[in-house]
N, C-alpha and C positions, 0 to 999 in steps of 0.2 A: 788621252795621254799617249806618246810615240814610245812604241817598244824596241827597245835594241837587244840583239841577241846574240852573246859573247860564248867562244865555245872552244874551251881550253885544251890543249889537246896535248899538253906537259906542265907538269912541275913548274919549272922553270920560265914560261909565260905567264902562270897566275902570281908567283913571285913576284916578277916583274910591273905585274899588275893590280896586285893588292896594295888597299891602304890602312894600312895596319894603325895611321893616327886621329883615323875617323873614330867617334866613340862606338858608331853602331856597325863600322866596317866600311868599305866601297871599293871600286874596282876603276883603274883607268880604263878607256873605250878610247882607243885609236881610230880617228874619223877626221874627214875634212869638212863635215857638215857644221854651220855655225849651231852655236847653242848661246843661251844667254844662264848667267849666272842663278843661279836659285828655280831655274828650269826644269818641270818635274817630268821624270822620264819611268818608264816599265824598263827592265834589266829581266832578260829571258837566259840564264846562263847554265852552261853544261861545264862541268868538273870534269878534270882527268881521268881514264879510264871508270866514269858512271856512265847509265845512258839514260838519267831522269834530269829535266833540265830545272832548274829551281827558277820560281818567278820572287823579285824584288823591284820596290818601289824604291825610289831614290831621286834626288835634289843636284844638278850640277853646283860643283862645289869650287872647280876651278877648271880655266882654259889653258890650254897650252897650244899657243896659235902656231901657225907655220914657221913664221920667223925666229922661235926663238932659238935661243944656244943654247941650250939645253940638251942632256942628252936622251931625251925624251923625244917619241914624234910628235906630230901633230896630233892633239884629243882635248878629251875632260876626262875630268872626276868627278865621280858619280859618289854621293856618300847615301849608304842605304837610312832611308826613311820610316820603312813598312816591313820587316823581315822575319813573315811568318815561316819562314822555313828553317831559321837558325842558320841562315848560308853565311853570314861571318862566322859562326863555329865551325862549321863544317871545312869552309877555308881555312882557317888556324889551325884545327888537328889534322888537315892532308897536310899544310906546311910546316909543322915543327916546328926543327930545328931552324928551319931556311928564315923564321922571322928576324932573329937574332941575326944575320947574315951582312956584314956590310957591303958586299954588291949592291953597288946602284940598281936601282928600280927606275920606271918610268913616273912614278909622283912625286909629289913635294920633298 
């Protein structure tokens, strides 16, 4: 399985890059690399001011190709599969309030 390794370095990027309407959580991963749908991937990811990186399993869940208009770059969503570490917890209480936020994100 291909590990990617996402390593947040504000607030304001994991906002950006949480998917708070996944049931188990996931994170967009900004890449030019193809993926195909339901393609299971390692998520090797470091939180804002931590220095322990959490490992998660997880499923692409959707593409967002070069072309689109969107205001999104180019990636996936990865929605977590395996989340022995409670890393959607852990992103909801560093995010609070920001979930509630209607600032656009890069997901769905």
């Amino acid at each position: 399985m291909e590990e990617l390794t996402l390593e947040f370095t504000n607030q304001h990027m994991l906002y950006k890059c949480y998917m708070s309407f996944t049931k188990e959580g996931g994170l967009f991963v900004a890449t030019n690399r193809h993926y195909e749908l339901g393609q299971s991937l390692a998520l090797n990811v470091l939180l804002p001011e931590e220095e322990t990186h959490y490992s998660v399993s997880g499923k692409v869940a959707w593409v967002n190709p070069s072309a689109s208009h969107s205001h999104a770059p180019q990636g996936i969503g990865v929605a977590f599969i395996d989340d022995k570490h409670n890393l959607k917890e852990r992103i909801e209480k560093r995010l609070g309030p920001l979930l509630g936020s209607s600032e656009p994100t890069y997901t769905l």
